[in-house]
N, C-alpha and C positions, 0 to 999 in steps of 0.2 A: 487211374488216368483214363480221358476219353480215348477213343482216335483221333479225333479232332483236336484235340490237344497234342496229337502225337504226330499229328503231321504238320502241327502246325510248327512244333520246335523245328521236326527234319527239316523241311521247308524253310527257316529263319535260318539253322543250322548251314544249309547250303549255299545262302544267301552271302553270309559271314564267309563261306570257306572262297567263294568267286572273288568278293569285293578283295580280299589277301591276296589274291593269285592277280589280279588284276594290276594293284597298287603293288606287287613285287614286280613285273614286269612293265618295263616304263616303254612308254611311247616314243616313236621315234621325232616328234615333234621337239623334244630336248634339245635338237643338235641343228646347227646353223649351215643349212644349203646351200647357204649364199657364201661362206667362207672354204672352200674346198684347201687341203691342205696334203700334202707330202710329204712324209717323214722316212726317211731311213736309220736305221740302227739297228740296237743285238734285243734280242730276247732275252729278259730274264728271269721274268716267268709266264706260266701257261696255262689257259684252263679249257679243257674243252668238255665243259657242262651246261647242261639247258638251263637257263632258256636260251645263252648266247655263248658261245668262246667268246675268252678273252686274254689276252696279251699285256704284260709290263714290257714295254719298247724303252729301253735307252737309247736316247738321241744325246749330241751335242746339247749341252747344256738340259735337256730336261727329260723327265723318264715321265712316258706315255701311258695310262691305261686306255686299251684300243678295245673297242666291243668287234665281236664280231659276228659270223652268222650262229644261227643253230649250229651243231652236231654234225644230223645228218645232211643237210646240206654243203657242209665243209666235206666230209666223205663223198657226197656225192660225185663233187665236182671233182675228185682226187688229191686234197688236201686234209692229208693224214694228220694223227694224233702226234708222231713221231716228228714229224716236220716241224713242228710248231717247239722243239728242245730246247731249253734254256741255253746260251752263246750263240743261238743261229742266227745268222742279218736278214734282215725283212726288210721290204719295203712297203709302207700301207698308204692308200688316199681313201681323203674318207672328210669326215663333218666336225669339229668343234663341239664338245655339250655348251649348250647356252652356259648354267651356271657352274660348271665344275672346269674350271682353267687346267686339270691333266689327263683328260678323257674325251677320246674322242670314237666314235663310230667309224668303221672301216667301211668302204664300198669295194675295196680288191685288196687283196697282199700278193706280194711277192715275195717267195722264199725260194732259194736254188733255182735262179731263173724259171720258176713257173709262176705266171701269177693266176691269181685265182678270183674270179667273180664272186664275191661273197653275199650281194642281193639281186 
């Protein structure tokens, strides 16, 4: 094989790895600004993995998948791993996904009276 040939795969090869990384991480254009929403309930599950935490919030009548910030952001602001425990009440405001009716993006939580800025 050339180099030419070999940079050109690496090069096409990195091209493919971006365009993956890009289309797994969705844009926050998804979720509807114009509809802000409030919900309280329990946690009843948790994730805090990149590229976002996320939350299953049980409400009254319907259980929530809630995005939320990055990781290190959430530690930043003193919103531990531990806080976010399946049974804990939260309270989130935040945006609506355009097409997914049980997901929505968070702009703050509230757990054990601290709420937290999460953009």
């Amino acid at each position: 094989m050339t180099s030419g040939f070999i940079r050109l795969a690496v090069a096409g090869a990195g091209l493919l790895l971006g365009a993956a990384t890009a289309a797994a991480h969705h844009g926050w254009s998804g979720y509807d600004s114009g509809k802000e929403l409030t919900l309280t309930g329990t946690i009843e599950a948790s994730g805090y993995e990149h590229p976002h935490g996320a939350v299953r919030l049980k409400t009254p009548g319907k259980t929530w998948n809630v995005v939320l910030a990055p990781p290190s952001r959430m530690e930043n602001r003193g919103l531990k791993r531990e806080m976010l425990a399946p049974g804990t009440a939260a309270t989130v405001v935040g945006y609506p996904n355009r097409t997914d009716p049980d997901e929505m993006r968070a702009e703050r939580i509230t757990v054990a009276g601290k709420t937290t800025e999460l953009r």
